[in-house]
N, C-alpha and C positions, 0 to 999 in steps of 0.2 A: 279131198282132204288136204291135200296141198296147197290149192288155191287159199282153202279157209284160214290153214297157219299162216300163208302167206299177210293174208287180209289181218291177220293181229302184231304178226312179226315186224311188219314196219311201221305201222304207225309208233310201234312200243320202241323201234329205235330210233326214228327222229325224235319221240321225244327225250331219249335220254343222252344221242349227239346234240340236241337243245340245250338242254339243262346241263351236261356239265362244262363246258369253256366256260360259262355263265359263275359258274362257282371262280372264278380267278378273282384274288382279292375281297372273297364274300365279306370278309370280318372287316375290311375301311371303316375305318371312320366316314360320319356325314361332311364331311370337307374336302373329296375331290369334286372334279367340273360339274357346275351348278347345282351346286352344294346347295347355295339358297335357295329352292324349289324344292328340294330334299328333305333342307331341315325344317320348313314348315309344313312339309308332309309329314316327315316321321315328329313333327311335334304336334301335331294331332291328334296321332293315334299313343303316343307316348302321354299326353293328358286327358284321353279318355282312361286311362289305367290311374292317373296320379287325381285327378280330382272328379269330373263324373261323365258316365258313359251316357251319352245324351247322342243321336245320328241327326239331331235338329240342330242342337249347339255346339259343332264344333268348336276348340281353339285352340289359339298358338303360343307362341310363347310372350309374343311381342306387344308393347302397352302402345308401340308408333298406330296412329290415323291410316287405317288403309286405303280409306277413300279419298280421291283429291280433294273435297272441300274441306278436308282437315275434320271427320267429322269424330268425336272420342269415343272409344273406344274399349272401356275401362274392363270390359271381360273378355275382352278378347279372342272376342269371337271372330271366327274366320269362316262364312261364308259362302263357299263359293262352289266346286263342284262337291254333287254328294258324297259321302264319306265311306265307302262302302269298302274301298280298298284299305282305309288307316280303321274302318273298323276288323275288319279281318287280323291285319298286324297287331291292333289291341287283343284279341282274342288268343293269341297265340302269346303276345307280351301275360298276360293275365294269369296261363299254366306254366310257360317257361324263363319269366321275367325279360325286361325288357332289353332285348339286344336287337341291336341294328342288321345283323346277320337273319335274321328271321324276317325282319322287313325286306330285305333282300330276296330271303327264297321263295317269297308269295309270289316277288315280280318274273322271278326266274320261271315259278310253277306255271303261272299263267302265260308268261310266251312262251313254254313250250307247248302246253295246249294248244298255244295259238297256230304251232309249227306242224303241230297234228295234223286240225283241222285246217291248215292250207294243203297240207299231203292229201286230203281228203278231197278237200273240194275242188285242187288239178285233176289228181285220178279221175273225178266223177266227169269231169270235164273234158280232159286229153286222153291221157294214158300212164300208166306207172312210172315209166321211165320220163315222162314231164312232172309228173307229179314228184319225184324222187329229189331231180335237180334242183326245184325249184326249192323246197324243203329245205335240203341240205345248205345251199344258198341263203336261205334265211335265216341257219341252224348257224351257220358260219361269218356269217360278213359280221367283219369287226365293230363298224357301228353300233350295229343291233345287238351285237355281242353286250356292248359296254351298254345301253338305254334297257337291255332286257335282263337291267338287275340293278338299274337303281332304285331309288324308295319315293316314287314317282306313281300316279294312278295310272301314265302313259301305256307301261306294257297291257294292263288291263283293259285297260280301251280296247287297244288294236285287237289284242284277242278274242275278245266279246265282238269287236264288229266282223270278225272274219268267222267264225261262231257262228252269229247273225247269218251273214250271208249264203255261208252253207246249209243253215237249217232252213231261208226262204227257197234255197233249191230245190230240198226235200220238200218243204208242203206245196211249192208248186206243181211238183211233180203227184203226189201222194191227195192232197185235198184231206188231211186229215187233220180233225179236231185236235187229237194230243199234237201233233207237230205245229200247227196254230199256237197253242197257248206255251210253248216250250219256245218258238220263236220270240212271243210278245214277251216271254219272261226275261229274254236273254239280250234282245235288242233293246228292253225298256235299259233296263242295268247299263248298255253299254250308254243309251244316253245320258243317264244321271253320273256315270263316271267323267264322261268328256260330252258334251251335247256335238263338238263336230262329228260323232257318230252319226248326225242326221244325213250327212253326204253320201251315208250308204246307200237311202234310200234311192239316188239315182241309178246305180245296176242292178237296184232291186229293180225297179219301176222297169227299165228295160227287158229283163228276163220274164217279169210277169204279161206284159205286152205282145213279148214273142212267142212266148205257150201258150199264153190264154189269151192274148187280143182284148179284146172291149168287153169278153166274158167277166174279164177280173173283175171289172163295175158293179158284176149283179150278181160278186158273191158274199155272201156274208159274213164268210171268215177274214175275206180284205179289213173290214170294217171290224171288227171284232181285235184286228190285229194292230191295225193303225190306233182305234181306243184304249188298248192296252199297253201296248209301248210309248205313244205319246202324253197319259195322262200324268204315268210317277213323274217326269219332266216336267211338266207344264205347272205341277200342287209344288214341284221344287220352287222352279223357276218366283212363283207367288212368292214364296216363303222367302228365296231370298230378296225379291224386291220389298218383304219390310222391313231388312234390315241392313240398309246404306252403308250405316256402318263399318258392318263385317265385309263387306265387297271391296276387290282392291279394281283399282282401273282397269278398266278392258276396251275401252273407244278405243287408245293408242293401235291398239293389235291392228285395227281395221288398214289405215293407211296413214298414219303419222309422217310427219314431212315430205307427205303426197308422191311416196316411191314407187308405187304401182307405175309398173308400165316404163318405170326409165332406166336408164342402162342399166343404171347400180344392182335395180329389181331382177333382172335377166343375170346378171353378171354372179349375185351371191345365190340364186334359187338352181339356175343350171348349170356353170362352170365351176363355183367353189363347193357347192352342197352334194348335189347331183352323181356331177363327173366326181370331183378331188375327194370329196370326205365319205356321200353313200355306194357310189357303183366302183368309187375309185378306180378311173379309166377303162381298162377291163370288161369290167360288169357292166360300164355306160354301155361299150362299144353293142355290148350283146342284148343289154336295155334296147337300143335303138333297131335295131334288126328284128325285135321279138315284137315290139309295134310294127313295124310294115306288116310282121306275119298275123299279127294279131287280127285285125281287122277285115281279114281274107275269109273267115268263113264268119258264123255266128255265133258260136260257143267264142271262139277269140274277140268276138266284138263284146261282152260280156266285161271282160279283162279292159278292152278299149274303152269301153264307158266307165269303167273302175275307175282308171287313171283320169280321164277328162274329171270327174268328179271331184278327185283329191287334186287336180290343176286348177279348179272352179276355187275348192278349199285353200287352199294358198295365194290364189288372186285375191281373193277376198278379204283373207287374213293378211293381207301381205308385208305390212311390217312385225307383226307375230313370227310370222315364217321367214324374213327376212334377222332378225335378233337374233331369235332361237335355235337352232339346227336340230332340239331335240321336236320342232314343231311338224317337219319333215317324216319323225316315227311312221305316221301311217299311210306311206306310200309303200317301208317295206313289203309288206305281202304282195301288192300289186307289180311293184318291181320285180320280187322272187320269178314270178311265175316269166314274167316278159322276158327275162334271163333267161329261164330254161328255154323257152319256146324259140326264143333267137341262138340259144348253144344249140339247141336239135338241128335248127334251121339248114346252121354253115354244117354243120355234121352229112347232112341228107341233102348236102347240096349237090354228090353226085352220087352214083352207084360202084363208079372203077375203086378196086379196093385203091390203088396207089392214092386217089384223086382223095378219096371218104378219109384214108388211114390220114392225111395231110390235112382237112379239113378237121379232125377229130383232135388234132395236136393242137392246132388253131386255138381251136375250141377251150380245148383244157389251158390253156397258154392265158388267156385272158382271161378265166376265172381264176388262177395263179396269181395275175397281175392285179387282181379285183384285191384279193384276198391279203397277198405282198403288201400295197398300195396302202389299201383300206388299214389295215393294223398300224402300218408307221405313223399314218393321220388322230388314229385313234387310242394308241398306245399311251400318251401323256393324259388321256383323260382321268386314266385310274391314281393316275399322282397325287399325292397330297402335298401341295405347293405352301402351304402355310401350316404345317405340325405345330408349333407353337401354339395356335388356336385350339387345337385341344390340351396340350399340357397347360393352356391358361386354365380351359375350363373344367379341369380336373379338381386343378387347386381350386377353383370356386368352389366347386361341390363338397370338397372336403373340409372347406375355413371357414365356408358360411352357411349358417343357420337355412334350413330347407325353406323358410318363408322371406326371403331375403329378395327384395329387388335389384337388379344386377343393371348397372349400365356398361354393355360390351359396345363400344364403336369398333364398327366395320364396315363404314359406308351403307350402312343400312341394310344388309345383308344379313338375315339373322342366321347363318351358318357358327356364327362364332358365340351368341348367346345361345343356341342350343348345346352346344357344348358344357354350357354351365350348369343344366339341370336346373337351371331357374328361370325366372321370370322377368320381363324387363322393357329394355329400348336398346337394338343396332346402331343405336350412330350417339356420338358423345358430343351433340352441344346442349345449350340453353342448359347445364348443367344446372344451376341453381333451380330456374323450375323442376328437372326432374327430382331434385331432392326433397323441394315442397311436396310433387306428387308422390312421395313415400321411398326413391331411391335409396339404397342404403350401404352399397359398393358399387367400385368403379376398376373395371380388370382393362388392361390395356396391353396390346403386344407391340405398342412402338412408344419410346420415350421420350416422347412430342410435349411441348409448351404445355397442352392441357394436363396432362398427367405427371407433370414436372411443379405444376402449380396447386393440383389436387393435392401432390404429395407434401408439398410446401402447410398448407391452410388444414390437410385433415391427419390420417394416421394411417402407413403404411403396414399390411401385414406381410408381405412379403415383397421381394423386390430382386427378380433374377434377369438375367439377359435375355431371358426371353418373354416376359411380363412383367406387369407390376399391379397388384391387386393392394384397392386403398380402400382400406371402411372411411363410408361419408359419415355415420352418424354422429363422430367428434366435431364436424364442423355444418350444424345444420344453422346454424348465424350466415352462411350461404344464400339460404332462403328467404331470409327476412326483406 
């Protein structure tokens, strides 16, 4: 009977040491760190509620060319992974109207799932007490903290693929039909969310080979599985190659000024990502000892293929992963576990109590220093470094007319036209053309030569030190 509460009592509390740090600053606005990934998230599923719920045609807010060959745009459709995460948030904007806080708790709901099932699938694999650290580790580091509650499909990814690979354990083990088609359910989704889910399939492929050898070839649920999780992908993927348009660039991601491989590449993926901002020295030091340990028997080499696969992912993508640091998300889980198994390691490094109780200080000392570390690196991320961006786009919402096209310049970042509740173009040149194309205010939160000259030729409705919002339609002689 113990055992059994046991078996419910913690997974039921990592997920709710998950979920709540995750609550710190739920209500932000979409304008702390990369906010522009954000706000064309949460503007997707905020105009499936304002104009129509369509999982084919997404869109955002923005009239700009996402494609490089400048290709137009005009419904603004966006393309690119399926929407499965901004339709959920619409579902929930739809009963409880739309707040950004609800976009929030879907991503917080889903990495704690995800915090579950890595509790689950160490247990299955080590033991409780690995399974625990490893959890809590993920429940805790300040990174993961801050990525598993933006408004981002990232934390979903990661949790559908750690999902995934719990549930190919079980039907390896099991050979059972429902556990077949509940994996292909769960691995398909995690592709159509992020397609780098497919790197999972290399510790699948490993664990399938180890249990079942060349048997896997001549089973029928393999085939059954690979069909079903790779086809909603593949009727995507079509779907979106016909429409260029809606696609913003993705070559770059690959190796844009050919950084793979040179210092720079080593220098921002392991010393500033890695070490400084994920394990924050600390958690490295016990990252690296949980790989030597990893490796040593089989069940550990599981773990060790995990990570060579998201090293494969990041070579690959490597100026993706080299910009972004939220590109690095899905190594968490694989890191969690490599932490604990190197915190066990220095723990059981002897048996003399004096020697273990020293080793165990150790231990906790650098997850201390992980945790220390890691928060001061990630502590500004929840900041909102430009507030004015929303009190501009407050005023939008309120001065101007709901069908109102908005020109907000901000370097093209649409964080700050999401803000206005309307419609529009991030970046404020070629003003005249956008006025021919139907613009019809112009918000601004710096009192630069363009918006000095707008105010000069059109008509200011308001004008404070920290905006200045001008109606264009007085001076559409602009256009001409």
């Amino acid at each position: 009977m113990a055992k059994k509460l046991l078996k419910i009592i913690f997974p039921l509390l990592v997920f709710f040491l998950t979920f709540i740090p995750r609550l710190y600053r739920l209500d932000n606005p979409v304008a702390d760190w990369h906010s522009w990934r954000q706000a064309d998230t949460a503007a997707v599923a905020r105009n499936f509620v304002k104009t129509r719920f369509n999982l084919l045609y997404p869109q955002s807010d923005s009239l700009l060319p996402l494609n490089p060959q400048q290709l137009p745009n005009p419904d603004r459709l966006f393309i690119n992974e399926f929407p499965v995460y901004n339709a959920i948030v619409a579902l929930l904007y739809q009963q409880f109207g739309i707040r950004e806080a609800l976009a929030r708790l879907v991503s917080i709901t889903f990495a704690s799932l995800g915090a579950v099932f890595l509790y689950l699938l160490t247990r299955q694999l080590f033991n409780r007490k690995t399974a625990l650290v490893a959890s809590l580790f993920y429940a805790f580091n300040p990174y993961n903290i801050y990525y598993g509650r933006v408004i981002m499909p990232d934390p979903m990814f990661v949790s559908l693929s750690i999902i995934s690979l719990y549930l190919f354990i079980n039907w390896i083990k099991s050979q059972k039909w429902s556990h077949a088609i509940l994996l292909s359910l769960t691995f398909s989704l995690a592709m159509l969310v992020k397609p780098y889910a497919a790197f999972m399939i290399i510790p699948m492929a490993y664990w399938a080979l180890l249990k079942r050898g060349k048997t896997i070839f001549r089973q029928p649920q393999a085939y059954v599985i690979a069909l079903l999780s790779l086809t909603p992908f593949l009727l995507w993927r079509y779907h979106y190659q016909l429409h260029p348009e809606a696609n913003f660039d993705t070559v770059w991601l690959f190796n844009q000024t050919n950084i793979r491989f040179t210092g720079a590449f080593f220098r921002w993926l392991i010393f500033d990502r890695l070490n400084r901002l994920i394990l924050a020295t600390g958690g490295f030091v016990l990252f690296i000892v949980g790989i030597l340990k990893s490796y040593q028997d089989k069940k550990g080499g599981l773990i060790f293929t995990w990570l060579l696969s998201l090293l494969l992912y990041m070579t690959i993508f490597a100026m993706g992963n080299v910009t972004h640091d939220y590109y690095q998300l899905p190594i968490m889980p694989v890191a969690s576990i490599l932490v604990s198994l190197g915190f066990w390691f220095i723990i059981n490094l002897s048996k003399k109590p004096l020697v273990k109780t020293l080793n165990t200080l150790i231990a906790l000392s650098l997850l201390v220093i992980s945790f220390a570390f890691g928060w001061y690196e990630v502590r500004g991320f929840f900041n909102i470094n430009r507030p004015e961006i929303v009190l501009a786009g407050q005023a939008v919402d309120k001065l101007t007319p709901p069908d109102a096209l908005v020109i907000a310049p901000y370097q093209a970042d649409p964080a700050f036209l999401y803000q206005t509740n309307r419609y529009g173009w991030p970046l404020g040149v070629d003003i005249e053309a956008k006025i021919s194309q139907g613009a019809t205010h112009y918000i601004s939160v710096n009192h630069d030569d363009v918006a000095n000259w707008l105010a000069n030729q059109c008509s200011v409705l308001q004008d404070t030190p920290d905006y200045i919002l001008i109606d264009l339609q007085p001076c559409q002689h602009l256009a001409d």
